[in-house]
Backbone as JSON, one array per atom type, in Angstrom:
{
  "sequence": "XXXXXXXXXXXXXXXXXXXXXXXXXXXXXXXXXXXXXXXXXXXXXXXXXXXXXXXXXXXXXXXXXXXXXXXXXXX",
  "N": [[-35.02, 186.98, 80.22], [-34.39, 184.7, 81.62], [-32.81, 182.45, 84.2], [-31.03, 179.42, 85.52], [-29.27, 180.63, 87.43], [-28.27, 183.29, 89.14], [-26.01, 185.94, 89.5], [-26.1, 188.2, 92.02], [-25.56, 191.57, 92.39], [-24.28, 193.59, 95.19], [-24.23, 196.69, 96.33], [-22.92, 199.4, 98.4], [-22.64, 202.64, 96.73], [-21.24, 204.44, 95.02], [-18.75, 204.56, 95.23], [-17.94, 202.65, 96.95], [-16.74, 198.78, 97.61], [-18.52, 196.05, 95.87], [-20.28, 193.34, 96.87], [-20.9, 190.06, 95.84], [-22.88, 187.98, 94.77], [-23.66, 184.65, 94.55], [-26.95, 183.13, 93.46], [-29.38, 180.84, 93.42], [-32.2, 179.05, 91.34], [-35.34, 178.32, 93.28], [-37.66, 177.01, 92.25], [-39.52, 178.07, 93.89], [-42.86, 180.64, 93.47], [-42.18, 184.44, 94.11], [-43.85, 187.08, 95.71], [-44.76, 188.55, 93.53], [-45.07, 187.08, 91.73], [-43.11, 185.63, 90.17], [-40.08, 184.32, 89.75], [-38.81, 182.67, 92.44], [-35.14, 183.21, 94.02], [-32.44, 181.65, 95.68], [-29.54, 181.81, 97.64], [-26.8, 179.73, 98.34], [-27.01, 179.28, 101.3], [-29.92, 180.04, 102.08], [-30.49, 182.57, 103.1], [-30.24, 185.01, 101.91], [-32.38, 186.0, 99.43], [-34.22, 186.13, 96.51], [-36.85, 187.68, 94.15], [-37.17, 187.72, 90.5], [-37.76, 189.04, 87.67], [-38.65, 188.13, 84.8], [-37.58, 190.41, 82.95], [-35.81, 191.14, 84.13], [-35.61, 192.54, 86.45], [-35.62, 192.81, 90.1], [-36.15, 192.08, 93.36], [-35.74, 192.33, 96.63], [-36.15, 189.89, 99.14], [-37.06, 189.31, 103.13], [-35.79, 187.34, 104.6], [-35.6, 186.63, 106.99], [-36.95, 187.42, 110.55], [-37.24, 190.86, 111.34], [-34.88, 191.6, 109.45], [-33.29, 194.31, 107.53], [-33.3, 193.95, 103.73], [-31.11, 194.23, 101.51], [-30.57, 197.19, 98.72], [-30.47, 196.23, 95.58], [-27.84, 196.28, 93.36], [-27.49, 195.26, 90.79], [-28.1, 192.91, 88.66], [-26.74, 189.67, 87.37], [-27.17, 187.23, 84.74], [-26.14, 183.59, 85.32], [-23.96, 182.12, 83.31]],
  "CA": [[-33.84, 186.89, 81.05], [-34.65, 183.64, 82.54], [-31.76, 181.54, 83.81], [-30.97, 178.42, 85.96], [-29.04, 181.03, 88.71], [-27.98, 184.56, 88.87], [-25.05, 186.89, 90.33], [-26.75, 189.84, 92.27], [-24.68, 192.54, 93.12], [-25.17, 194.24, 96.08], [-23.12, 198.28, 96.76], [-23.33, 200.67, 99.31], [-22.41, 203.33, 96.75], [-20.2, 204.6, 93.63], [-16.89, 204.38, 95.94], [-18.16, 201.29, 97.73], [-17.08, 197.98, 97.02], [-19.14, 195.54, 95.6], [-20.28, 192.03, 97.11], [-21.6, 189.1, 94.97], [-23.75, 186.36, 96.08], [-24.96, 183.69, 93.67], [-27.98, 182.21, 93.43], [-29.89, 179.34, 91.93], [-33.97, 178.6, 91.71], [-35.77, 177.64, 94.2], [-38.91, 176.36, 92.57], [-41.03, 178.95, 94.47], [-42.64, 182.07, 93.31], [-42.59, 185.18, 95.18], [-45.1, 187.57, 96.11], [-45.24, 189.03, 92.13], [-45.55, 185.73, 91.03], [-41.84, 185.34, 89.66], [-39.47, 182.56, 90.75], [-37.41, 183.05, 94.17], [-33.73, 182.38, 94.12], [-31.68, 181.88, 96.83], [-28.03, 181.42, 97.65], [-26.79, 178.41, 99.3], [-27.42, 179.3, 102.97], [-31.04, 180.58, 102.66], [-30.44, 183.76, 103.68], [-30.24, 185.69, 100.48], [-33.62, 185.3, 98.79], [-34.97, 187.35, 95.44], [-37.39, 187.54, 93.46], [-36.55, 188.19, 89.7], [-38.31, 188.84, 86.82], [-37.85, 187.75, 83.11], [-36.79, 191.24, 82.2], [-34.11, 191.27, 85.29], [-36.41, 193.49, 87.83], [-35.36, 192.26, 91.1], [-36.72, 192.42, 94.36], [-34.53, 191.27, 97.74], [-36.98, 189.25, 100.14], [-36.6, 188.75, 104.02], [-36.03, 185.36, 104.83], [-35.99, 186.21, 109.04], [-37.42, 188.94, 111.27], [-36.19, 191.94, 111.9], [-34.07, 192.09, 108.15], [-33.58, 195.23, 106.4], [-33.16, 193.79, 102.75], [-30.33, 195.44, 101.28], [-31.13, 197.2, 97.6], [-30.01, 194.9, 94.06], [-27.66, 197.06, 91.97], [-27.35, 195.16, 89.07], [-28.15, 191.41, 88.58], [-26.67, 188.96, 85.72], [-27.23, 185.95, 84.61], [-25.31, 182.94, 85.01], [-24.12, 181.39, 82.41]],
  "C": [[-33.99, 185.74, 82.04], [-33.69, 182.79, 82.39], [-32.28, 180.87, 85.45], [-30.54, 179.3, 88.05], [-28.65, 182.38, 87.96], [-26.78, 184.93, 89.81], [-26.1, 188.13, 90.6], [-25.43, 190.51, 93.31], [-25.49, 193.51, 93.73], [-23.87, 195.59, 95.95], [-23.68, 199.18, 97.57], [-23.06, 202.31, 98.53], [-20.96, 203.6, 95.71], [-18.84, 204.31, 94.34], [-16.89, 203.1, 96.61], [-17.81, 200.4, 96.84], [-18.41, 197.43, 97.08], [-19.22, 193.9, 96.11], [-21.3, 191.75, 96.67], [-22.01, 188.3, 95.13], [-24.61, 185.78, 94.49], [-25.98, 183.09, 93.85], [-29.05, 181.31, 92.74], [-31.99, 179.26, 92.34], [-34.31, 177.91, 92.39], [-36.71, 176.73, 94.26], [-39.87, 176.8, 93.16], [-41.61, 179.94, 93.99], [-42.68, 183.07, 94.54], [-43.92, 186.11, 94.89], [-45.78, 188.35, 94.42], [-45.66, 187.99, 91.06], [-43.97, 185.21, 90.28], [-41.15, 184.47, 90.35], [-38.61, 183.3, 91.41], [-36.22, 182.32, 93.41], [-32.85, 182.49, 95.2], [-30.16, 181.29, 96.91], [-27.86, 180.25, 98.26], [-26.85, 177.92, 100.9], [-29.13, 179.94, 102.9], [-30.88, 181.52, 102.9], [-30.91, 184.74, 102.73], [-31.74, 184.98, 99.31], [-33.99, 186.67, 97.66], [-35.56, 186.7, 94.39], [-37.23, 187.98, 92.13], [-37.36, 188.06, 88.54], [-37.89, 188.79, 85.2], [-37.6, 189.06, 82.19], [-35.88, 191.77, 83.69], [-34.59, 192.29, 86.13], [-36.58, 192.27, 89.1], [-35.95, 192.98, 92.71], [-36.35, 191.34, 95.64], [-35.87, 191.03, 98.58], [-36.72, 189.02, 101.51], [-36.44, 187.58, 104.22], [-36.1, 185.38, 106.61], [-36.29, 187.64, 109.51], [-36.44, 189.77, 111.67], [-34.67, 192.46, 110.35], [-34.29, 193.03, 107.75], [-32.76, 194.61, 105.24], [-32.46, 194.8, 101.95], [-30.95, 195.99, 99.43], [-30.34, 196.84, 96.51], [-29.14, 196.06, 93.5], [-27.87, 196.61, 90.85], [-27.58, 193.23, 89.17], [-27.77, 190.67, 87.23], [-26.43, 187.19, 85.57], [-26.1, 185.19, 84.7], [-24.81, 182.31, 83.5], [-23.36, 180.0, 82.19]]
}
């Protein structure tokens, strides 16, 4: 499942909407060794692995990292 950028969807919850944040490679890995991707402000940072196991990263103190529902590739 390795692509260039990804859509991660974020939800508070089966009745909740859903907000979508793209993001593209950064060129870094993170702490599992998989490549970071981040959106176009920095803010939004994850780590993602080549079978689509995601993991949201802080990028500033004091973040609670919200949790991934579903992530999909760009294409």
């Amino acid at each position: 499942m390795s692509s260039q950028g990804y859509e991660l969807v974020f939800s508070e919850g089966p009745d909740a909407g859903e907000d979508v944040v793209v993001v593209t490679a950064t060129g870094q890995a993170g702490p599992g060794g998989h490549p970071v991707y981040a959106d176009a402000t920095g803010i939004v940072r994850a780590e993602i692995s080549d079978r689509g196991e995601v993991r949201v990263l802080a990028s500033g103190g004091g973040q609670n990292p919200a949790r991934v529902v579903r992530v999909r590739p760009l294409e």
